[in-house]
N, C-alpha and C positions, 0 to 999 in steps of 0.2 A: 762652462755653466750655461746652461737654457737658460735663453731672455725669455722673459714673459710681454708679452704684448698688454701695452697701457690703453686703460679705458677712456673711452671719446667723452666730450664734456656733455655729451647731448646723453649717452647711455646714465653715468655720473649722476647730472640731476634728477634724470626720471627712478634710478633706483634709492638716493635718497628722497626722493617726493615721495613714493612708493617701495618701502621696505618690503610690503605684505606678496609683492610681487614672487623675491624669491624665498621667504618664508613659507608662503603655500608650495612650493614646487618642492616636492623630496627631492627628485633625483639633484637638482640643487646643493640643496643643502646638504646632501650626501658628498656631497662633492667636496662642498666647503669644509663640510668634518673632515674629512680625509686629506684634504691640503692643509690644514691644519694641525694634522696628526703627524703628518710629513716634516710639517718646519719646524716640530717641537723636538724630531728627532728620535730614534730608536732606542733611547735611553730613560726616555721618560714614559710612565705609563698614565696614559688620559684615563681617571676613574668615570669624570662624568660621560665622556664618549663611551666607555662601555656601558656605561648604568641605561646611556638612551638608545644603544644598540639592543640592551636586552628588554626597554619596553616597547621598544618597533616591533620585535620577533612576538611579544605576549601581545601588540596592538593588532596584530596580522591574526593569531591563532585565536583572539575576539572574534573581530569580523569574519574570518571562517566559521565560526559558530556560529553566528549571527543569524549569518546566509542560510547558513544547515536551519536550523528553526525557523527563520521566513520559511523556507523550502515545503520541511515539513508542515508546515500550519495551513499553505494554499495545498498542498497534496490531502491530506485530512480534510477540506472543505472542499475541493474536488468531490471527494469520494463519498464525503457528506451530500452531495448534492444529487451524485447517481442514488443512490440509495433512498432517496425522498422521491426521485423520481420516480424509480419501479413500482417501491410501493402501492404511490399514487396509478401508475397504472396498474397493480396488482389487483387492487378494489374499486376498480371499474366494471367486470363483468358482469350478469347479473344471474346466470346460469353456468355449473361445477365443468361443462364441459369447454368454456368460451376461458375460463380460470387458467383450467390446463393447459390450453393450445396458446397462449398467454405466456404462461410460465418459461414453455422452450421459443417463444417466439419475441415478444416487445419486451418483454422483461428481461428474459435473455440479453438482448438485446443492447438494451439500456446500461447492463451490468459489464457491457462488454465480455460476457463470456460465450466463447463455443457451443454450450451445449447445457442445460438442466436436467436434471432427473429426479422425482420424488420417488423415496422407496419407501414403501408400507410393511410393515411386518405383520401377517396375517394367519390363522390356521384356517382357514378356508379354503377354497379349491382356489389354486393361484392361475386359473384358466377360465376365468371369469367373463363370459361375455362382455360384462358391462366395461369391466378394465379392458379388455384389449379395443374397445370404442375409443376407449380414450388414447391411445396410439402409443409409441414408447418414450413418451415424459413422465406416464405412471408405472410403478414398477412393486408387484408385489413378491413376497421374500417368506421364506417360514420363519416361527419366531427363533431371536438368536443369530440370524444372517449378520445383523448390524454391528455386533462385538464381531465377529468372525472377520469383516470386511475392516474392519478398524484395525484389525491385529489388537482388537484390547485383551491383556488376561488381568485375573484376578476377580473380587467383588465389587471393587468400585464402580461408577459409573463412570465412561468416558467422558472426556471436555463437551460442550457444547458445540463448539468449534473446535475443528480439526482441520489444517492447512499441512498439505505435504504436496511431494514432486513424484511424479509414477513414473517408473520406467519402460510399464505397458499397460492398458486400460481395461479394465475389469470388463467379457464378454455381456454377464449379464446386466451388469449395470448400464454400459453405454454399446453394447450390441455392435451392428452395423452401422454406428452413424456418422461414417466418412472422416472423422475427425480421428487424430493422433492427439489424445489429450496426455498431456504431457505435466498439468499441474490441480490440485483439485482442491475445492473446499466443500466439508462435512459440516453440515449442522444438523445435529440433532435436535429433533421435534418433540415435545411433550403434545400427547394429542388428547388426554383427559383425563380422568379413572376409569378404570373399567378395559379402555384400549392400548392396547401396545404400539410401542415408539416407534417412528418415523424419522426419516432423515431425507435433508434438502443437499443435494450433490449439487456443484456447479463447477465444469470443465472447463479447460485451459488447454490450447495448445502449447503456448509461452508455459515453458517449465518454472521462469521465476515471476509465472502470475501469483501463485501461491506459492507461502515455503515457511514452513517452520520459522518462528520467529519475529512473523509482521504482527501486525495491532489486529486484532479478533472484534474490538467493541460495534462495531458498523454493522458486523457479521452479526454478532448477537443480536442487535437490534433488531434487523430484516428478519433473520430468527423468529423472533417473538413474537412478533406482527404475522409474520407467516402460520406460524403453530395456535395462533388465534382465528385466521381466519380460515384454516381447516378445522378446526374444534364448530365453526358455526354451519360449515359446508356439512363436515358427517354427523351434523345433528340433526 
């Protein structure tokens, strides 16, 4: 039979002066449930030892939760925060062309993504002087391109927001511009009565920038703000 080695009188008093010593310590008192399960024997079954076995497993799958929602709430205010920014720099400019070089550049930027493109849907001549001044962040489209480019069918209206992973990058949307965009978000633009819709593209090389299935409200918002302050530019 295994001796056990006896405790020193010096250990003895400081753990009775100090119980809370090995109380706070799990692995501890993990220890002590277990040498205790031991000397009761294979024959007996400890109810309360499992009863505190299975609220340690439910206290652990808390505190994983926990973390997860900490996680997610500074990621949400994170992303709350780029988004307040761009803004603010969005309606900084004070002329449509300083807007646009804007949009694929500090705003861009800000948003952490690759590359923007706003596509106009027009029946006008799409070889427009004035638009290719503005370089390829403007992109004009016949009516109809925007369901086409959605893959939407039917009569509804597509989502506002559209998040997916591309496997190769639309020529005329993102052209030559050096980037292998690989993840994308869509937001559709309501630009007034009278004109036909618009939509704000923002490129990803990171395929799991965007992907079906993250939170759209942020997106929405820039949205909205956005399709306002084109509604005042083409008026």
């Amino acid at each position: 039979m295994k001796k056990t080695a006896a405790l020193t009188d010096g250990v003895r008093e400081q753990l009775i002066a100090q119980p809370e010593t090995i109380l706070d310590d799990l692995d501890v008192m993990r220890a002590l449930v277990s040498a205790n399960e031991r000397a009761m024997g294979a024959n007996i079954v400890d109810m309360r030892g499992i009863a505190m076995e299975r609220l340690e497993k439910r206290l652990d799958r808390l505190e994983d939760t926990h973390r997860g929602v900490i996680a997610a709430a500074y990621e949400n205010l994170a992303g709350m925060n780029l988004i307040h920014r761009a803004i603010l720099r969005m309606l900084d400019p004070a002329d449509f062309e300083a807007f646009m070089q804007d949009l694929d550049g500090e705003v861009a930027d800000i948003l952490r993504v690759d590359c923007v493109r706003l596509v106009l849907e027009t029946k006008q001549d799409q070889e427009n002087p004035a638009v290719q001044k503005l370089g390829k962040v403007l992109i004009t489209a016949p009516p109809g391109f925007l369901r086409t480019y959605l893959n939407h069918k039917g009569n509804s209206e597509p989502r506002q927001v559209s998040l997916r992973q591309l496997s190769e990058q639309d020529e005329k949307v993102f052209g030559d511009s050096g980037f292998w965009i690989r993840s994308e978000a869509c937001i559709r633009l309501d630009l007034g009565q009278g004109r036909l819709p618009g939509m704000l593209i923002m490129g990803a090389e990171d395929p799991h920038q965007f992907k079906s299935g993250q939170g759209t409200d942020l997106l929405s918002f820039f949205g909205g703000v956005f399709e306002r302050s084109m509604r005042r530019w083409l008026s």
